[in-house]
N, C-alpha and C positions, 0 to 999 in steps of 0.2 A: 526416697528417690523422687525428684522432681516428677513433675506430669507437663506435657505436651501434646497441645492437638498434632496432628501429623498430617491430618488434611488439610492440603494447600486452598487458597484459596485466589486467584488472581485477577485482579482489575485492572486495567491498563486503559479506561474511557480517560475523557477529561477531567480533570478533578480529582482522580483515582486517589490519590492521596490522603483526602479527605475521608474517606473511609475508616481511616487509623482514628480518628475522632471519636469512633461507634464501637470501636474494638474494645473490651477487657482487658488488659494485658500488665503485669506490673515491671518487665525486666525485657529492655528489646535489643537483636541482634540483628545488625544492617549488615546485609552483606552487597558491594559495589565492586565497582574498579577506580581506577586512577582518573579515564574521564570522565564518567559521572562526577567528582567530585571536583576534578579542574573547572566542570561547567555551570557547578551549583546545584546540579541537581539532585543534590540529596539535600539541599538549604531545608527545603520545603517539612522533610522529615523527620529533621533534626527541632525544625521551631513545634511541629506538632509534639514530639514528644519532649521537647523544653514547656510546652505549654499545658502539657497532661504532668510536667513533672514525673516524668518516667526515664530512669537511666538506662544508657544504653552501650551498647560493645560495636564496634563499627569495626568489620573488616573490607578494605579494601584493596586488598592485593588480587582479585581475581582478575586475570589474563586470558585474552580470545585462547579459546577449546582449553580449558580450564585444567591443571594435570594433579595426577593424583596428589600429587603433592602439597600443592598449593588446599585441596579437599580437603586431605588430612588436617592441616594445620588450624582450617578455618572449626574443623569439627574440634580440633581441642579447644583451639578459644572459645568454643560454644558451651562445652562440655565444664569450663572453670567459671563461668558466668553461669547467671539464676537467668538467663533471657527462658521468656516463656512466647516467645514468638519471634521470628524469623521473617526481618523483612528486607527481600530482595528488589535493590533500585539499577533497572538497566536492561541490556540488550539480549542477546540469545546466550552468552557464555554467561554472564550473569544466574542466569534464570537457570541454566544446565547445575551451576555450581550449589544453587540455592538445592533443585532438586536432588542432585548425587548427597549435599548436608542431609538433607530429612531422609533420606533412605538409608543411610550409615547411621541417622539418629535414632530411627525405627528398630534396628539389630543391636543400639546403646541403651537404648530408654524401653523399659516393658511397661 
C-alpha cells in the first residue's frame, strides 16, 4: 500500500509555490476549481511539476462549500493515482476540500 505524509503543510506568502521546488515528491494531485484554472492560476504549478518532470492528476471540479460528493469522487481519483502529495490551489472551499481528502485518506491509507 502506498505511503503518504498526512501532515498538511500550507504556505500561502508570495512565491508560495516555489516551495514545490524543495519538495520530494514523485506522483502529484492538484486539487482547484473552475476559477483558479480560468485565471491561470494553477499555470504556475503545472510548469513546476512539467519542470521536476513529475505527473500529475488535476481535479478541478470543486464548488464553494464543497459537498460530499463532489469529496467522494475527488478521494477516488486520488485513491487510482500513485500521487504522493496533494496539492491544494485556491480559496476557503478549496482548502476545506483538500482537508475533508486527507482526513478520509487518513481512514484509507494506514
Amino acid at each position: 500500500m502506498k505511503r503518504f505524509k498526512m501532515a498538511p503543510e500550507i504556505h500561502y506568502e508570495n512565491g508560495a509555490v516555489n516551495h514545490l521546488y524543495n519538495i520530494d515528491f514523485s506522483h502529484a494531485f492538484v486539487v482547484t476549481d473552475h476559477i483558479m484554472e480560468q485565471l491561470g492560476l494553477t499555470d504556475k504549478v503545472i510548469k513546476i511539476l512539467d519542470d521536476k518532470n513529475v505527473p500529475f492528476e488535476r481535479f478541478s471540479e470543486v464548488e464553494p462549500n464543497p459537498s460530499v460528493k463532489t469529496i467522494t469522487r475527488a478521494l477516488e481519483i486520488f485513491l487510482e493515482s500513485d500521487a504522493d502529495i496533494l496539492i491544494a490551489i485556491g480559496g476557503g472551499s478549496v482548502i476545506d476540500a483538500a482537508k475533508a481528502i486527507i482526513f478520509f485518506l487518513q481512514k484509507v491509507i494506514k
